[in-house]
Backbone as a ProteinNet text record, in pm:
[ID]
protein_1_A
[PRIMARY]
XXXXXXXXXXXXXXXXXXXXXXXXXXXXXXXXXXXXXXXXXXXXXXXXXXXXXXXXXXXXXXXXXXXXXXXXXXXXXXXXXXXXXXXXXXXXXXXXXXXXXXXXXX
[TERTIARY]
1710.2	1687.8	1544.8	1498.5	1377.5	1289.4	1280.4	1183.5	1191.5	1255.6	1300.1	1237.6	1192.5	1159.2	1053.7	952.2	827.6	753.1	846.1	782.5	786.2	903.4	833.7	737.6	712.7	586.3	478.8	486.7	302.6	325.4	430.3	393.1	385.3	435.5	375.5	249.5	237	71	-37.6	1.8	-95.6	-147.3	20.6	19.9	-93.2	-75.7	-147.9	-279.6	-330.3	-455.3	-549.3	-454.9	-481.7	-559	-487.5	-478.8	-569.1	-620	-718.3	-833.8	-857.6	-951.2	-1014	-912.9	-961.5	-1003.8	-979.1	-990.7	-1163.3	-1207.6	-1338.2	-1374.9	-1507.8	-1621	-1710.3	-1671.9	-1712.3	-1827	-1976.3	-2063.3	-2087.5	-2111.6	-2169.3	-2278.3	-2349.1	-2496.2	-2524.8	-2577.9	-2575.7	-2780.3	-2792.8	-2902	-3009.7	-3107	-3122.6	-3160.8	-3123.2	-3150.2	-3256.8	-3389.2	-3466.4	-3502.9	-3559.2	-3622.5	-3467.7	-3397.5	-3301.4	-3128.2	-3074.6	-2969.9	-2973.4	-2785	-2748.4	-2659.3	-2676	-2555	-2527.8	-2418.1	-2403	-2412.2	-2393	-2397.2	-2277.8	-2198.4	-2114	-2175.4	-2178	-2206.2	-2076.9	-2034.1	-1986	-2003.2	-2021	-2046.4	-2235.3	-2292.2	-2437.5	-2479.1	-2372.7	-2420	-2343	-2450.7	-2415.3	-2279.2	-2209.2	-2067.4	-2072.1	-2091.3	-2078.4	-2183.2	-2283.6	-2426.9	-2325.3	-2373.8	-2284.1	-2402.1	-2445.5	-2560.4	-2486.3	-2365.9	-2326.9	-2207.1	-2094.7	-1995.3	-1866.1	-1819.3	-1721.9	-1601.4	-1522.8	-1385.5	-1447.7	-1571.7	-1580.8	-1662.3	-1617.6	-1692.6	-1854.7	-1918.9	-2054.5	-2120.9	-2271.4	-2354.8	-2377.2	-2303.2	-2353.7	-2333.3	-2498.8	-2497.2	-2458.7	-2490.6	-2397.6	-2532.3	-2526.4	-2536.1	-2589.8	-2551.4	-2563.8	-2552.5	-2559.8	-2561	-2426.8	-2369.1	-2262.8	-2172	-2189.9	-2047.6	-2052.1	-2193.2	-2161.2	-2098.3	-2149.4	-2074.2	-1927.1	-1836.7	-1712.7	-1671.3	-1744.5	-1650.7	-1701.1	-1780.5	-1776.2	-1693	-1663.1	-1583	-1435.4	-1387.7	-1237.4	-1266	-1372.5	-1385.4	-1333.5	-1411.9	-1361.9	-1243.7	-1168.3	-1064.7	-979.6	-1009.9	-895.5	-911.1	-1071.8	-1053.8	-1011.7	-972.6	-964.9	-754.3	-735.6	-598.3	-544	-628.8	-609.6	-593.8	-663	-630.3	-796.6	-772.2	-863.1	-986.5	-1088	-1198.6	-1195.1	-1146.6	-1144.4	-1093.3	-1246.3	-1169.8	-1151.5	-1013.6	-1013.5	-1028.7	-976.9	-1022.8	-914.2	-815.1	-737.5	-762.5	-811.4	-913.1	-967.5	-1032.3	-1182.7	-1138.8	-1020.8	-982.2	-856.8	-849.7	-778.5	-832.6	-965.6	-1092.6	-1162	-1107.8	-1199.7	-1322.6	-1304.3	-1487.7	-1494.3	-1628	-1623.7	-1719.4	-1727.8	-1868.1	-1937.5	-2063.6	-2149.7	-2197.1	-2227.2	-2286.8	-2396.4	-2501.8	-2586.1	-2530.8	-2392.2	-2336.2	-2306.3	-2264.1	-2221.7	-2326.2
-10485.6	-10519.5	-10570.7	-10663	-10737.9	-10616.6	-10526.1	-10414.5	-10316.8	-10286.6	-10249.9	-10297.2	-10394.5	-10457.5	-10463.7	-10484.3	-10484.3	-10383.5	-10244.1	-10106.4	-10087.3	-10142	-10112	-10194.9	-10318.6	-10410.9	-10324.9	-10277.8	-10236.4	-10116.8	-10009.8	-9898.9	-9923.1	-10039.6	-10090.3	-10151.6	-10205.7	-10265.5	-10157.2	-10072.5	-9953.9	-9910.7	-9849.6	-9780.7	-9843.4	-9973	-10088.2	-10111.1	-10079	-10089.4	-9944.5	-9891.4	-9664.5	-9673.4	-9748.8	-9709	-9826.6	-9910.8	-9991.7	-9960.4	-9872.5	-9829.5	-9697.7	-9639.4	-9487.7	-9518.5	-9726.8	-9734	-9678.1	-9625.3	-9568.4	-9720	-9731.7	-9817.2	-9770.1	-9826.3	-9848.6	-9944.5	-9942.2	-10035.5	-10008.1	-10136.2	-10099.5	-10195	-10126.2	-10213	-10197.3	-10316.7	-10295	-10297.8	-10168.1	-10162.2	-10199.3	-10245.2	-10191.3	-10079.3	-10056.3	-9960.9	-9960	-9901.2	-9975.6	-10086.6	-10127.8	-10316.2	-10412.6	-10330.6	-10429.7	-10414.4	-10293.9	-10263.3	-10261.2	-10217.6	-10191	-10124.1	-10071.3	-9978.6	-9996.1	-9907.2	-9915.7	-9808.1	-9808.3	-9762.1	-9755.2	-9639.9	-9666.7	-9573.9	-9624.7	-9546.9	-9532.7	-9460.5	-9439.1	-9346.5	-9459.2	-9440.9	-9414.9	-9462.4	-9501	-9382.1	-9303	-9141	-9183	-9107.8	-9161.3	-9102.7	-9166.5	-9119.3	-9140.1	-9264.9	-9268.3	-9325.4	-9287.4	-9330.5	-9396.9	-9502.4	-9520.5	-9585.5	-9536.1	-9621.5	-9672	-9590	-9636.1	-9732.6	-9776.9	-9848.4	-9731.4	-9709.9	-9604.3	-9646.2	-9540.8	-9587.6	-9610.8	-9610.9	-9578	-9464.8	-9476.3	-9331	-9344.1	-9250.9	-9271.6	-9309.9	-9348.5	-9373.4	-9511	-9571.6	-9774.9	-9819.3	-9860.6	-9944.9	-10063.2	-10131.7	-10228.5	-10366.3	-10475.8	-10542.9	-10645.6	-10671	-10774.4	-10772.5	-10795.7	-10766.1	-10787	-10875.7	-10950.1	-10829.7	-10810.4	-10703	-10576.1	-10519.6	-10454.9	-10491.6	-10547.4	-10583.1	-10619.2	-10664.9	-10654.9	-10526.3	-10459	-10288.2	-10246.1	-10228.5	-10177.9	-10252.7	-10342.4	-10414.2	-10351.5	-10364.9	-10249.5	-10077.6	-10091.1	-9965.8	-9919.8	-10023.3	-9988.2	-10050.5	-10159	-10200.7	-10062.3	-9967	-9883.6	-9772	-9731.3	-9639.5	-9667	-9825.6	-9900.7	-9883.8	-9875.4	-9864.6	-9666.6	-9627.7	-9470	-9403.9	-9500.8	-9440	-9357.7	-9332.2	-9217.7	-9361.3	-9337	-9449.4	-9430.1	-9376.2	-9373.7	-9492.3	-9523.9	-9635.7	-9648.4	-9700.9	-9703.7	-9826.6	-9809.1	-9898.7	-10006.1	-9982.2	-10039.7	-10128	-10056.3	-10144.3	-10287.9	-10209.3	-10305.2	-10445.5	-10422.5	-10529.3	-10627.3	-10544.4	-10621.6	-10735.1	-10651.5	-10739.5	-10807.3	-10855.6	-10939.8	-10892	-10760.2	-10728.9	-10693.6	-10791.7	-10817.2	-10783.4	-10624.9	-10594.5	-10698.5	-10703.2	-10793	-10721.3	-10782.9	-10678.9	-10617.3	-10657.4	-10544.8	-10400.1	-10420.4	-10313.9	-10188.2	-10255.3	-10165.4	-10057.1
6342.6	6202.7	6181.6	6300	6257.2	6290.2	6392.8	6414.8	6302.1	6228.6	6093.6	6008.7	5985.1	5862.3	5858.2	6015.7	6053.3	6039.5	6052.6	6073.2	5868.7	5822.5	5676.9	5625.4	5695.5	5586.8	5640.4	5791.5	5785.1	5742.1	5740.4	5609.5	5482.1	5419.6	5274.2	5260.4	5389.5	5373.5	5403.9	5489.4	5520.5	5367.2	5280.5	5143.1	5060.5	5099.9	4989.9	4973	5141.3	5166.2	5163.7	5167	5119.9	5015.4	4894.9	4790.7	4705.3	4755	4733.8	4800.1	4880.5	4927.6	4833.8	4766.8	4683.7	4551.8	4504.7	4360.7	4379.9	4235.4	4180.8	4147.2	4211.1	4176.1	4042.9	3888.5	3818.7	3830.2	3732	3726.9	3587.5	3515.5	3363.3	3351.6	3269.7	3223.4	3054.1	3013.3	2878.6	2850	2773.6	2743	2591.5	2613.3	2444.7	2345	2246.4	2194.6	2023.3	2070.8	1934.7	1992.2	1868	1863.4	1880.8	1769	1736.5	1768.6	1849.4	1854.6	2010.5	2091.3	2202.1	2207.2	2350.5	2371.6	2544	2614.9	2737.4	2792.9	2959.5	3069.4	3149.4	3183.3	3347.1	3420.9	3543.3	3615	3737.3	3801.3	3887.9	4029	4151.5	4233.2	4251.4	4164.6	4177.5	4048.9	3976.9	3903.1	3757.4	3656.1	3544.7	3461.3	3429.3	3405	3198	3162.1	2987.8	3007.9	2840.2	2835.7	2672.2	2605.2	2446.3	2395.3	2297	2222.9	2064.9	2025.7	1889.2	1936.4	1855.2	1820.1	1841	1962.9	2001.3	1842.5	1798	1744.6	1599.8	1593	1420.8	1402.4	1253	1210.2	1188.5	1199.3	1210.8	1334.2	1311.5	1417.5	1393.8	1379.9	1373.1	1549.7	1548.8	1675.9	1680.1	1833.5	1846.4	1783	1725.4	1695.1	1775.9	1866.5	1969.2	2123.2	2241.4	2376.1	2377.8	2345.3	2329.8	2291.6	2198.8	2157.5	2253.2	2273.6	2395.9	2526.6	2539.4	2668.6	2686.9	2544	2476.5	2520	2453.3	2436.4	2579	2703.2	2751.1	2901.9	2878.2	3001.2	2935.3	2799.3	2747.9	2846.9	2816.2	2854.7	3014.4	3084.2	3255.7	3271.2	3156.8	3209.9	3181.7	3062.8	3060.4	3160.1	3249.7	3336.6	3436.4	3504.9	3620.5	3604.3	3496.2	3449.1	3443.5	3468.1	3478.5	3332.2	3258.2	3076	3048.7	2930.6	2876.7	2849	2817.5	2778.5	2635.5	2564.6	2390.4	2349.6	2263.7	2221.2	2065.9	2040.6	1848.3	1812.5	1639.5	1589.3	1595	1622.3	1758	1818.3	1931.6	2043.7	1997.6	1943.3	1840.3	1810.1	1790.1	1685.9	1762.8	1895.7	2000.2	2082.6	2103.6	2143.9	2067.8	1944	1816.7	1818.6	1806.4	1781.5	1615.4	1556.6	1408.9	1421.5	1322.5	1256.8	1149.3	1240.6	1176	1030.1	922.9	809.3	811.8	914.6	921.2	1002.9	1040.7	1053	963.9	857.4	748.6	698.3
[MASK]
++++++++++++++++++++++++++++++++++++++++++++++++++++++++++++++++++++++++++++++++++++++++++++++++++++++++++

């Protein structure tokens, strides 16, 4: 029984350590864009994967406002590729993450 139980923890720990070894190394950087706007960066595995200079999830081209809100939407962002989801983000999202368009947004 006890050699039993041993031979399944290290095949669950093997599984465990498999499969933490294959997660994708996401990196994001937030850049500026203009004098006065930002946008982001992922890169994965050192190669550029999403370049975002506007406000993903709305309509139009409104940039981001602040470093701050970038860096909001783009940490949603790898949390949803780190989660195996699509990176689209709505207006949804937006508003999950209290991200408040500033009025020079509009």
């Amino acid at each position: 029984m006890t050699k039993t139980f041993l031979c399944l923890f290290a095949f669950a720990l093997m599984v465990t350590l498999s499969a933490c070894q294959q997660k994708t190394a996401f990196d994001a950087h937030v850049f500026p864009v203009g004098a006065t706007s930002w946008g982001y960066a992922i890169t994965v595995e050192g190669k550029p994967f999403i370049r975002q200079e506007y406000i993903p999830g709305l309509s139009g081209r409104v940039p981001f406002s602040s470093k701050k809100d970038a860096k909001k939407v783009v940490n949603l962002v790898i949390e949803k590729l780190e989660n195996g989801q699509s990176p689209t983000i709505t207006q949804e999202d937006l508003t999950g993450i209290n991200f408040v368009r500033s009025p020079l947004q509009d």
